[in-house]
C-alpha positions as CSV (number, residue, x, y, z in Angstrom):
1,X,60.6,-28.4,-36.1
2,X,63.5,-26.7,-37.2
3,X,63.9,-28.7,-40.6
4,X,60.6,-27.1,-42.2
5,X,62.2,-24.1,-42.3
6,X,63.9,-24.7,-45.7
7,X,60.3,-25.7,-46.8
8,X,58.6,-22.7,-47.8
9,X,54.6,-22.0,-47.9
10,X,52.8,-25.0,-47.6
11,X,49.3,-25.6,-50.0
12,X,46.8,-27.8,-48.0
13,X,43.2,-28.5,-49.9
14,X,40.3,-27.6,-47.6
15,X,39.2,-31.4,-47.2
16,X,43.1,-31.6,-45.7
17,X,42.5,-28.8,-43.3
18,X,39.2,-31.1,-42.0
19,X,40.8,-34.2,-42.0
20,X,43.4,-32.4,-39.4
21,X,40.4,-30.8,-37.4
22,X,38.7,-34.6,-37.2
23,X,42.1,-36.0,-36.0
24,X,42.3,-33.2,-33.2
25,X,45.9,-31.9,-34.6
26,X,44.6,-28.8,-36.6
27,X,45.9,-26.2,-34.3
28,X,49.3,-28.3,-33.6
29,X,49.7,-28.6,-37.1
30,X,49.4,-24.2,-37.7
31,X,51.6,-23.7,-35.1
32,X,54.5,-25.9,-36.1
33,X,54.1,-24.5,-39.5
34,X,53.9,-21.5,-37.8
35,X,52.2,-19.4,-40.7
36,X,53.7,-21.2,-44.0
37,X,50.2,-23.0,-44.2
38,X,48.0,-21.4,-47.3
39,X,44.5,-23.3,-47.3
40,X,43.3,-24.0,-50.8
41,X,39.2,-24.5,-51.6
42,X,39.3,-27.8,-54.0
43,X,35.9,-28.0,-55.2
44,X,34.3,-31.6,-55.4
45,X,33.8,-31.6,-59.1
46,X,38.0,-31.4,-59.1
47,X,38.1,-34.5,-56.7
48,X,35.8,-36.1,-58.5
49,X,37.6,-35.4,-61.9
50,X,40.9,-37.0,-60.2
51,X,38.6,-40.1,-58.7
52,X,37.8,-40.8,-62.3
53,X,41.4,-40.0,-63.2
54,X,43.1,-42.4,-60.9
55,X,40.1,-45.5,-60.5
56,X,41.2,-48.0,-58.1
57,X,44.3,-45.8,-56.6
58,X,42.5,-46.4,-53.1
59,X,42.8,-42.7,-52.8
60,X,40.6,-40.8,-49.7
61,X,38.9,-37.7,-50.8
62,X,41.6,-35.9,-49.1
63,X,43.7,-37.4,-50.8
64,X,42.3,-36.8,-54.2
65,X,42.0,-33.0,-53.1
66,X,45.9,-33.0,-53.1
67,X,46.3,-34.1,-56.4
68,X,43.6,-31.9,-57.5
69,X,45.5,-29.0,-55.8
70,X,48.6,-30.3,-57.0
71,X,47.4,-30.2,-60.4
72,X,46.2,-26.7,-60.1
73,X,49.2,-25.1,-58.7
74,X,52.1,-27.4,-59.5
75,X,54.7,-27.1,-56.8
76,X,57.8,-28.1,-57.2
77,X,57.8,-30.7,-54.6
78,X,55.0,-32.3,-52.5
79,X,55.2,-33.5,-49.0
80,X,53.3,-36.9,-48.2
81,X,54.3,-39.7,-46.4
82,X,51.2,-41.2,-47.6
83,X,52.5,-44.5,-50.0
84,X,49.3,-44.4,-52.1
85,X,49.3,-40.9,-52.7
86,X,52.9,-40.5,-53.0
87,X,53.0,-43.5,-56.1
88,X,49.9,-41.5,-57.8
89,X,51.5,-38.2,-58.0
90,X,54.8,-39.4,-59.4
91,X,52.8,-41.6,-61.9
92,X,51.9,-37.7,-62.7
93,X,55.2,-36.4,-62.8
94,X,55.3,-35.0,-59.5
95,X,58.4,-34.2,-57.5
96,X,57.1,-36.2,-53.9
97,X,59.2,-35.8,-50.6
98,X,58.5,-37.3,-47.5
99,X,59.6,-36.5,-43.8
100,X,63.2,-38.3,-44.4
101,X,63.6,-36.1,-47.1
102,X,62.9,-32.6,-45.6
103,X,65.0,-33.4,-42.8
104,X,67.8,-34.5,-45.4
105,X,66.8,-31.1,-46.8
106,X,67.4,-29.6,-43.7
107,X,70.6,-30.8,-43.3
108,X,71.8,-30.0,-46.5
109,X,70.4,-26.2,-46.1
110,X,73.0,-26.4,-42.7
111,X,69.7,-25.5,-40.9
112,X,70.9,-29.0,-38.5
113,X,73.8,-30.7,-38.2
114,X,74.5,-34.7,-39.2
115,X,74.3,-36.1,-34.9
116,X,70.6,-34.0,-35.0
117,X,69.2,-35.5,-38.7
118,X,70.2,-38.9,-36.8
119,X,68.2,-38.1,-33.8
120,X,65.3,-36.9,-35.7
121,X,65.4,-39.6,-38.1
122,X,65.7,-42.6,-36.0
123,X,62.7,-40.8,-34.0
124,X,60.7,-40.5,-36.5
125,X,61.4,-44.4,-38.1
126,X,61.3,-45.5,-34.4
127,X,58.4,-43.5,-32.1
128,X,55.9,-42.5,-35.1
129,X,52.8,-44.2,-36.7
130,X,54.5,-43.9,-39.5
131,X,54.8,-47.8,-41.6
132,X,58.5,-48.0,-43.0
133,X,59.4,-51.3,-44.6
134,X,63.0,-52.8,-43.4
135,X,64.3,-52.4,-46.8
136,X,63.3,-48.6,-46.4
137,X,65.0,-48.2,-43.1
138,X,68.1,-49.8,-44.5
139,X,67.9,-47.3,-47.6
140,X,67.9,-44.7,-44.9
141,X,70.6,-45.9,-42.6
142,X,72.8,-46.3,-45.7
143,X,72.2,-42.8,-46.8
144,X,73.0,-41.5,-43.6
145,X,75.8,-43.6,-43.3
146,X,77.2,-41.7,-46.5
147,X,76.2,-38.5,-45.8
148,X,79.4,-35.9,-44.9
């Protein structure tokens, strides 16, 4: 995908990088990231430190790994699209993008053009797994609607 280009490397805990294996999409995943992926060992006292940290966030251990990794090498923005995880890190401070917002990235890097952030946009809200709310779609539409 063209709009991870303007992305950079890419920080993933080890628990991340076996949550991927377990869903069969490891390889995918490395490919399409096509070498910006840097694999990151998060110990389980550090997950365990941010399940005590953040009691009753609903977090996954995988989950808790990011924050733990986010916490060690603080990016300047993190990729989720994970609603639990996304609200935990900017209680933290955290910078949090999600897919919408590296392909508004993208566009705004000139890396694609308004007619393909549209296309990849409405595919993403329309043939993905991914849960958007109708007041989220709306926000999106609009945006688009006043980007140049």
């Amino acid at each position: 995908m063209a709009c991870l280009k303007c992305v950079g490397e890419i920080a993933i805990s080890t628990q991340v990088r076996a949550e991927l294996r377990r869903h069969a999409v490891h390889d995918a995943v490395l490919q399409l990231f096509d070498g910006l992926i840097q694999v990151e060992r998060v110990t389980l006292s550090e997950i365990g430190a941010q399940r005590d940290r953040l009691q009753g966030s609903g977090l996954h251990k995988a989950d808790l790994s990011t924050v733990a990794l986010v916490e060690r090498l603080r990016p300047n923005v993190v990729l989720t699209d994970d609603l639990q995880l996304r609200k935990a890190l900017e209680t933290q401070g955290h910078k949090v993008v999600g897919s919408v917002g590296v392909m508004v990235r993208a566009f705004s890097c000139g890396i694609i053009n308004k007619a393909e952030l549209q296309t990849a946009i409405d595919e993403l809200l329309d043939g993905s797994s991914l849960y958007t709310s109708k007041a989220f779609r709306k926000h999106v539409h609009d945006l688009l609607d006043s980007i140049d």
